[in-house]
C-alpha positions as CSV (number, residue, x, y, z in Angstrom):
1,X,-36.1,31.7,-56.0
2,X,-37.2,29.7,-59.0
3,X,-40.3,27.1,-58.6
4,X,-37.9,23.9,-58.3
5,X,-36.4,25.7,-55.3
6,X,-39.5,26.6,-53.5
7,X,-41.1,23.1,-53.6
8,X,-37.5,22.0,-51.7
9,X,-38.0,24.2,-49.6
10,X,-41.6,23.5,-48.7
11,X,-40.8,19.8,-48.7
12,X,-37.6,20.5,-46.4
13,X,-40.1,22.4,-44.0
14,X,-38.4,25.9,-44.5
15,X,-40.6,29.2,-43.5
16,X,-41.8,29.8,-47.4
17,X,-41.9,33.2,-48.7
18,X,-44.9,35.5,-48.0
19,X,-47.3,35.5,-50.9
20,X,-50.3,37.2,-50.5
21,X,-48.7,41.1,-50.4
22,X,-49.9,40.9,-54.2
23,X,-53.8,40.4,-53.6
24,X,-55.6,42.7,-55.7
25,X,-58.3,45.5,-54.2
26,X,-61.4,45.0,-55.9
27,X,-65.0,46.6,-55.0
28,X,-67.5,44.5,-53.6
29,X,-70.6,44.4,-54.5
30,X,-73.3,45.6,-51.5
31,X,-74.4,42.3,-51.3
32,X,-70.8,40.4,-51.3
33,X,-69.4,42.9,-48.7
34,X,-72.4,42.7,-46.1
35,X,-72.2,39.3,-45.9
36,X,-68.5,39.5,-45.5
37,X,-68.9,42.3,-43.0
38,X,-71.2,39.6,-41.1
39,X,-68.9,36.8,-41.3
40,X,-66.1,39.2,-40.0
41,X,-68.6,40.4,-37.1
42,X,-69.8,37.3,-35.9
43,X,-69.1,37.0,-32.2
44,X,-69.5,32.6,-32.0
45,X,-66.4,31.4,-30.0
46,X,-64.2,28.7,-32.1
47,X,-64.9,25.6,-30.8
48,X,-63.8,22.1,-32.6
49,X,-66.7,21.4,-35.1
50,X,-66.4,17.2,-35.6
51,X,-69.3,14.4,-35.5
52,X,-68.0,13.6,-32.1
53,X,-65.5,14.4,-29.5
54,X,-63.6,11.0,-29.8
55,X,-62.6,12.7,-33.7
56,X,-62.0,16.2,-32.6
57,X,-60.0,15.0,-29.8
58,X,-57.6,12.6,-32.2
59,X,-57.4,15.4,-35.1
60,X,-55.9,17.9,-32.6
61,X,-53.7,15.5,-30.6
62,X,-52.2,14.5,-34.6
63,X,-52.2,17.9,-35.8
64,X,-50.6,19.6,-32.4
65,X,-47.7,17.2,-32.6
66,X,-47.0,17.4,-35.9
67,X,-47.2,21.2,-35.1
68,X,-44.8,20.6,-32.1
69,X,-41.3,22.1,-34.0
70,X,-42.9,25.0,-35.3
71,X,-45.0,26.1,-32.6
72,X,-42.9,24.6,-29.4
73,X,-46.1,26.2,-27.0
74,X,-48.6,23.5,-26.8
75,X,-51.8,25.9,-25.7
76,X,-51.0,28.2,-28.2
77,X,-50.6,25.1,-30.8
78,X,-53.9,23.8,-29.4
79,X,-55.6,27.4,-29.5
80,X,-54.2,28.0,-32.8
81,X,-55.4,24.3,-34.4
82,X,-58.6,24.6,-33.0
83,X,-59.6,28.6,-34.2
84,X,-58.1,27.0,-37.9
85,X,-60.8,24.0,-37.7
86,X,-63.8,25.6,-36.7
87,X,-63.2,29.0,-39.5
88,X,-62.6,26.8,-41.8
89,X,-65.2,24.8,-41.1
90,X,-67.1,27.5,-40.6
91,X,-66.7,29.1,-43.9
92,X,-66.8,25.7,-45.6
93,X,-63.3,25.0,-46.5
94,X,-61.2,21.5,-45.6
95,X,-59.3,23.2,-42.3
96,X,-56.3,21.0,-44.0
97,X,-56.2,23.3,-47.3
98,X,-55.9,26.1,-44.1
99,X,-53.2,24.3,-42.8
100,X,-51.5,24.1,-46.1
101,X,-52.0,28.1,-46.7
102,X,-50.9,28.9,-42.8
103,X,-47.6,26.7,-43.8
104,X,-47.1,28.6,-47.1
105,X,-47.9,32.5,-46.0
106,X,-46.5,32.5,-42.7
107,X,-44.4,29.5,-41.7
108,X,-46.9,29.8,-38.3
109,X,-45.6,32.7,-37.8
110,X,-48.4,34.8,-36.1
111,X,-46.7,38.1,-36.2
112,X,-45.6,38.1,-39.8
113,X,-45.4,40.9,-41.8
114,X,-44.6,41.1,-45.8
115,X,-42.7,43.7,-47.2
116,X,-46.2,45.4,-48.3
117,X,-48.2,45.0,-45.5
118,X,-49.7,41.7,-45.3
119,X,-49.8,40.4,-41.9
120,X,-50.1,37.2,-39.9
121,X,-51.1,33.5,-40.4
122,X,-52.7,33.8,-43.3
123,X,-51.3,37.2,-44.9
124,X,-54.2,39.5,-44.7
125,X,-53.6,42.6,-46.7
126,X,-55.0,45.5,-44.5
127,X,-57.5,46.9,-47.2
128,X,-59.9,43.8,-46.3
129,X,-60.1,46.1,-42.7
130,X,-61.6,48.9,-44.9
131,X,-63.8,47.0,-46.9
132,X,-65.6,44.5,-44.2
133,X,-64.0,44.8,-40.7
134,X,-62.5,47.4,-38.7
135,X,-59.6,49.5,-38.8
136,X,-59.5,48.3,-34.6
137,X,-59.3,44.8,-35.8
138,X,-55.5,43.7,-35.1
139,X,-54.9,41.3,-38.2
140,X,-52.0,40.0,-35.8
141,X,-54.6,38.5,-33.3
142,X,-54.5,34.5,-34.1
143,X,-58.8,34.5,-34.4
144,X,-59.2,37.3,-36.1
145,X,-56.5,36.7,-39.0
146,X,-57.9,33.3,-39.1
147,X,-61.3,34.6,-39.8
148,X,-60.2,37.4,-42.2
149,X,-58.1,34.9,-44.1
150,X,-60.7,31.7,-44.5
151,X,-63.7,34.3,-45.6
152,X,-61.4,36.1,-48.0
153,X,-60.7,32.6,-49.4
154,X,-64.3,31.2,-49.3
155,X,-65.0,34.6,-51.1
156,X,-62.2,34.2,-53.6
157,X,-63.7,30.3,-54.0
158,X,-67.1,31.5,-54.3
159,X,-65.9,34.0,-57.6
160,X,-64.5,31.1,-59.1
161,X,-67.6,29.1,-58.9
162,X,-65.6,26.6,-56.7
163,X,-62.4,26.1,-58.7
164,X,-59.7,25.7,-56.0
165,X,-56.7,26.4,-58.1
166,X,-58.3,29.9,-59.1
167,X,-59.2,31.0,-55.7
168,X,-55.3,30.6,-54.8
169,X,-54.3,32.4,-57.2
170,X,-56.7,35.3,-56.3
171,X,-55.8,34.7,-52.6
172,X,-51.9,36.0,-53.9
173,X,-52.8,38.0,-56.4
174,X,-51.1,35.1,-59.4
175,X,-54.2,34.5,-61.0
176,X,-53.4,31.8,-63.6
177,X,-50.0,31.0,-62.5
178,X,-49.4,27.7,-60.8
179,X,-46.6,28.5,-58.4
180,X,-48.6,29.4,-55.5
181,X,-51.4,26.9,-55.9
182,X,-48.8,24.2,-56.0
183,X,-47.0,25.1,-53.1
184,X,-50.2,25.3,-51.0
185,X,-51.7,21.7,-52.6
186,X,-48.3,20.3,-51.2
187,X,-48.0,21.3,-47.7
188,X,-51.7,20.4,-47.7
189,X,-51.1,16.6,-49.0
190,X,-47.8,16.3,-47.8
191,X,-48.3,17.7,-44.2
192,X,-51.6,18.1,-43.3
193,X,-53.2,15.4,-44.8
194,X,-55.9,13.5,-42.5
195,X,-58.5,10.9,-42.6
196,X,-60.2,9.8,-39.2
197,X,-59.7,6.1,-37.8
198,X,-62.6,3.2,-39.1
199,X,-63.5,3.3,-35.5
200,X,-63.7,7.0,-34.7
201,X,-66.0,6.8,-37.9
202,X,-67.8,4.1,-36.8
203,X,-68.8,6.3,-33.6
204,X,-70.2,8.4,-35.5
């Protein structure tokens, strides 16, 4: 499938191609991996993280319905939305950029599984269980994928001194190519884009 086709079919909505079976092994430092091991370990319950209630409560009403053909189960849409916001949040990435990546790796798909390996939302090889989690960790549990996949990335973001388009690249292993990146920058801006109301900002 050639690039042309792939943006069509991200634009048309189609379950994309898994991507991330290609992400590279490479050692941690003692440092790195501790703190990844922390974030992995850390036993907070997601919540929605907003300035206020009347924001939180508006982003997850838009984002569930336009949600609502993919994931037809409204608490599962809900549960899923609201574990993306806060580990995104949480690991300082825009929870729309996770949107984007959930749409790309998985189509939604919770129990996905690439040809190599990579499993769930966000495609998370199994290696990462070895390095700062636990082989008992099921990567197709929505929470913990979500909070494999968004430190991996903040990781990936934090070796590339902040550049986006590098990070994705890491995330699938491309490095340098522009296929992935652009996929994922179009579901995000396309689909998931969001800005809150003047008056849910002026609440705040």
């Amino acid at each position: 499938m050639n690039t042309r086709s792939l943006l069509l079919c991200l634009l048309l909505g189609c379950s994309a191609v898994s991507w991330a079976g290609a992400q590279k092994e490479e050692a941690l430092s003692d440092s790195v991996q501790s703190s990844m091991s922390r974030a992995i370990a850390d036993g907070m319950q997601p919540r929605l993280v907003f300035a206020n209630a009347t924001e939180g409560q508006a982003w997850l009403d838009e984002m569930s319905a336009r949600l609502a053909k993919r994931i037809p189960d409204e608490f599962m849409r809900r549960k899923l939305l609201t574990v993306a916001q806060y580990e995104a949040t949480r690991a300082g990435l825009d929870p729309q950029l996770v949107l984007g990546l959930i749409h790309v790796e998985s189509g939604f798909n919770r129990y996905a599984l690439s040809p190599v390996g990579a499993r769930g939302l966000m495609q998370v090889m199994p290696f990462w269980q070895r390095q700062i989690g636990t082989s008992q960790q099921s990567l197709f549990d929505l929470a913990t994928n979500l909070r494999y996949g968004c430190t991996i990335l903040r990781h990936y973001l934090d070796v590339e001194n902040g550049d986006l388009f590098r990070a994705l690249g890491r995330y699938n292993g491309s490095l340098g190519k522009p296929e992935y990146p652009n996929l994922v920058y179009g579901a995000w801006k396309n689909y998931y884009a969001w800005t809150p109301s003047p008056q849910q900002v002026a609440q705040q």
